[in-house]
TORKOL-4160 file (C-alpha; in steps of 0.2 Angstrom, whole numbers, padded with zeros to 4 digits, m for minus):
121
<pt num="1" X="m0757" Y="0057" Z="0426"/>
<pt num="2" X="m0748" Y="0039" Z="0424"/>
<pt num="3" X="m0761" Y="0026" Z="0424"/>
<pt num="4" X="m0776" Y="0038" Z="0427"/>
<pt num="5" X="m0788" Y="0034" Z="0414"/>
<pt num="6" X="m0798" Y="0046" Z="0402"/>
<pt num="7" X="m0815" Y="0046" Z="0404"/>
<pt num="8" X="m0830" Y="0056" Z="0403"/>
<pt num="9" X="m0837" Y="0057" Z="0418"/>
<pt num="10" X="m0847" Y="0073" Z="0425"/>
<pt num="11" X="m0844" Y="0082" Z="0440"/>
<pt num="12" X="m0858" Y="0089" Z="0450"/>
<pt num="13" X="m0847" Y="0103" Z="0457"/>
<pt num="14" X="m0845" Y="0122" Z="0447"/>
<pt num="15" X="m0833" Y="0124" Z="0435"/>
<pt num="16" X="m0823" Y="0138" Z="0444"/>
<pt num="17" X="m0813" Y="0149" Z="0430"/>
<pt num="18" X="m0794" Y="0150" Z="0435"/>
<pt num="19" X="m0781" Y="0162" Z="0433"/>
<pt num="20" X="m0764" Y="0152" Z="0435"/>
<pt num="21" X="m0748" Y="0159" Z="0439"/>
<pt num="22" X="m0733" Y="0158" Z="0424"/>
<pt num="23" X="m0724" Y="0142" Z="0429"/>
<pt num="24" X="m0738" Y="0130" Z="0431"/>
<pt num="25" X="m0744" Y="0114" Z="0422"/>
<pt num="26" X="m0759" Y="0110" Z="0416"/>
<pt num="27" X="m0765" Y="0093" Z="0419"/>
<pt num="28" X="m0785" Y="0092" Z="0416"/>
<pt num="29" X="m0798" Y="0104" Z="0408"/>
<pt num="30" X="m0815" Y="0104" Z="0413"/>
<pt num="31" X="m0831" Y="0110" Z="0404"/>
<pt num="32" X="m0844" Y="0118" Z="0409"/>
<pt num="33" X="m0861" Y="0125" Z="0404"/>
<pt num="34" X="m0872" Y="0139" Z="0412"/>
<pt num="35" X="m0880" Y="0156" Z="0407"/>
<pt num="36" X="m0868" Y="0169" Z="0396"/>
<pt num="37" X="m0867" Y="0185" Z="0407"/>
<pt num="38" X="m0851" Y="0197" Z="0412"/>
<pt num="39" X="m0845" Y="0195" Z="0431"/>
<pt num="40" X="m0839" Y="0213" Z="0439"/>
<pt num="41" X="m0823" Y="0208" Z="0451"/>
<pt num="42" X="m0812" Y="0217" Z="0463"/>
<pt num="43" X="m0799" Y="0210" Z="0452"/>
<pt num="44" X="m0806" Y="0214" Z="0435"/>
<pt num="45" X="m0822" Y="0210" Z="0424"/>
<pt num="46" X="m0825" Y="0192" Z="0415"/>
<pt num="47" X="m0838" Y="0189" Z="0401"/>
<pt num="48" X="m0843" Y="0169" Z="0404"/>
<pt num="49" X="m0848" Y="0162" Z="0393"/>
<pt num="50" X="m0861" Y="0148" Z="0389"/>
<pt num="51" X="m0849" Y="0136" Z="0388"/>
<pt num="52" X="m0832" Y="0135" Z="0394"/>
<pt num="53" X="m0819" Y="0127" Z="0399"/>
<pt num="54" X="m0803" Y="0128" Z="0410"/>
<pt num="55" X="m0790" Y="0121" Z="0418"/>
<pt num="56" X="m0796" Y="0109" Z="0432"/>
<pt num="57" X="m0780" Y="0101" Z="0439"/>
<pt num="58" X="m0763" Y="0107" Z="0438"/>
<pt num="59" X="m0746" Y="0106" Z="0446"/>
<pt num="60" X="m0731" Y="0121" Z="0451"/>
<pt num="61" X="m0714" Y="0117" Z="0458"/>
<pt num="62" X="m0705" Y="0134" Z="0464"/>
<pt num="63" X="m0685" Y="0135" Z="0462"/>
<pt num="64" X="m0683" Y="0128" Z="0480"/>
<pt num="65" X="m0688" Y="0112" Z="0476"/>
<pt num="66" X="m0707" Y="0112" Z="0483"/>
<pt num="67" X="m0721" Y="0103" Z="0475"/>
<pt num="68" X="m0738" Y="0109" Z="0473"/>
<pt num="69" X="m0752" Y="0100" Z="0467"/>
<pt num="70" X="m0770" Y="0110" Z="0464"/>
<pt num="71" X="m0784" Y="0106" Z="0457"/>
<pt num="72" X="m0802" Y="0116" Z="0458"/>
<pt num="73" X="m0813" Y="0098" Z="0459"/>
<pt num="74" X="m0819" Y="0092" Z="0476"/>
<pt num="75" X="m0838" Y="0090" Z="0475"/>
<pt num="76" X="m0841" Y="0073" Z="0485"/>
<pt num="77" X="m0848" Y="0065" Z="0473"/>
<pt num="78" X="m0831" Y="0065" Z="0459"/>
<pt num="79" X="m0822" Y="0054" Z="0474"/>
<pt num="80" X="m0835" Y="0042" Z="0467"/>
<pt num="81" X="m0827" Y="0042" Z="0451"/>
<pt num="82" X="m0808" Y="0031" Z="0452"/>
<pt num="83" X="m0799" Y="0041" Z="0439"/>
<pt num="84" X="m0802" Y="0057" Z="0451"/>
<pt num="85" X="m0796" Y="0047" Z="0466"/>
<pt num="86" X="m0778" Y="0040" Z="0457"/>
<pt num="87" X="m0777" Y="0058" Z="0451"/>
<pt num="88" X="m0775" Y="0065" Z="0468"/>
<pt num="89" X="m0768" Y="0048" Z="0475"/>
<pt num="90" X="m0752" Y="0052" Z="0461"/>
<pt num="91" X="m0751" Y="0068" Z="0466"/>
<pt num="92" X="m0747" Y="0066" Z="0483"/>
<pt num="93" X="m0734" Y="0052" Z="0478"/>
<pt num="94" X="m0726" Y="0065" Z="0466"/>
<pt num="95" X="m0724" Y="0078" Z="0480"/>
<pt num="96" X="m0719" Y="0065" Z="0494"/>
<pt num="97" X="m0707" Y="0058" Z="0481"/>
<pt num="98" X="m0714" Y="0042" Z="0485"/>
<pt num="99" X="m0716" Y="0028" Z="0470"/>
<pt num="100" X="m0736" Y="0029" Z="0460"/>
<pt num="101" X="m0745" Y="0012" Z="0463"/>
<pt num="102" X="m0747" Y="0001" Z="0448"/>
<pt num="103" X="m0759" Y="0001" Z="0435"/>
<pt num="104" X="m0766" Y="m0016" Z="0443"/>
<pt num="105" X="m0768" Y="m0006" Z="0461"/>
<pt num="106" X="m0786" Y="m0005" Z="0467"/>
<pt num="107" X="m0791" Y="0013" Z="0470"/>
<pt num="108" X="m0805" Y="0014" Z="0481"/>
<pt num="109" X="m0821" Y="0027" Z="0478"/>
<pt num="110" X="m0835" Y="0033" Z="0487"/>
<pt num="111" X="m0853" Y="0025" Z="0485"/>
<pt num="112" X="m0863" Y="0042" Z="0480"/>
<pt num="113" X="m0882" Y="0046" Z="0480"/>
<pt num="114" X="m0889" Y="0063" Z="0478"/>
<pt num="115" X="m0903" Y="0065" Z="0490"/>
<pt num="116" X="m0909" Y="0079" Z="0480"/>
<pt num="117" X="m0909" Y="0067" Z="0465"/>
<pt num="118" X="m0919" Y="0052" Z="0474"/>
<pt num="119" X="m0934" Y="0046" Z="0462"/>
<pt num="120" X="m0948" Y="0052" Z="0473"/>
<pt num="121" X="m0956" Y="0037" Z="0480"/>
């Protein structure tokens, strides 16, 4: 997470509720807001909440040295948002083993506008 900075931007994607395996390492948590109602799984029931919040970027590294970085954001528009982009951009140097860029490096973003949340003309 060196040199990505906090902020609080909003993602128009779903918080999805994880269950992470022992051995990996938080690096983000998200928020998110919707109806309170119990979800019936295959793998077990799951009362949500109206407000919750979960892990939304994390790293593992298994005992033979492989590096894996997840993270359950994506939605188009949070590659508008530079802090998401040098989050993934880091991630991808720590598993290569390559060096992070500097604190000074532009990080490109994505130019995002909702068609479904165009003023109506």
């Amino acid at each position: 997470m060196t040199h990505v900075t906090k902020t609080d931007w909003v993602s128009q994607g779903t918080l999805y509720l994880t269950r992470l395996e022992s051995g990996c390492a938080p690096l983000l948590t998200g928020v998110g807001y919707g109806n309170e109602r119990l979800l019936e799984r295959e793998f077990g029931s799951k009362l949500v909440n109206e407000r919750e919040a979960d892990i939304v970027a994390w790293v593992w590294e298994n005992e033979w040295g492989a590096k894996v970085f997840g993270t359950s954001l994506g939605h188009p528009g949070d590659f508008s948002e530079a802090s998401f982009n040098r989050m993934l951009i880091n991630s991808v140097c720590w598993m290569t083993g390559k060096p992070l860029p500097g604190a000074d490096a532009g990080i490109s973003t994505w130019e995002m506008e909702r068609v479904d949340k165009k003023p109506k003309e």
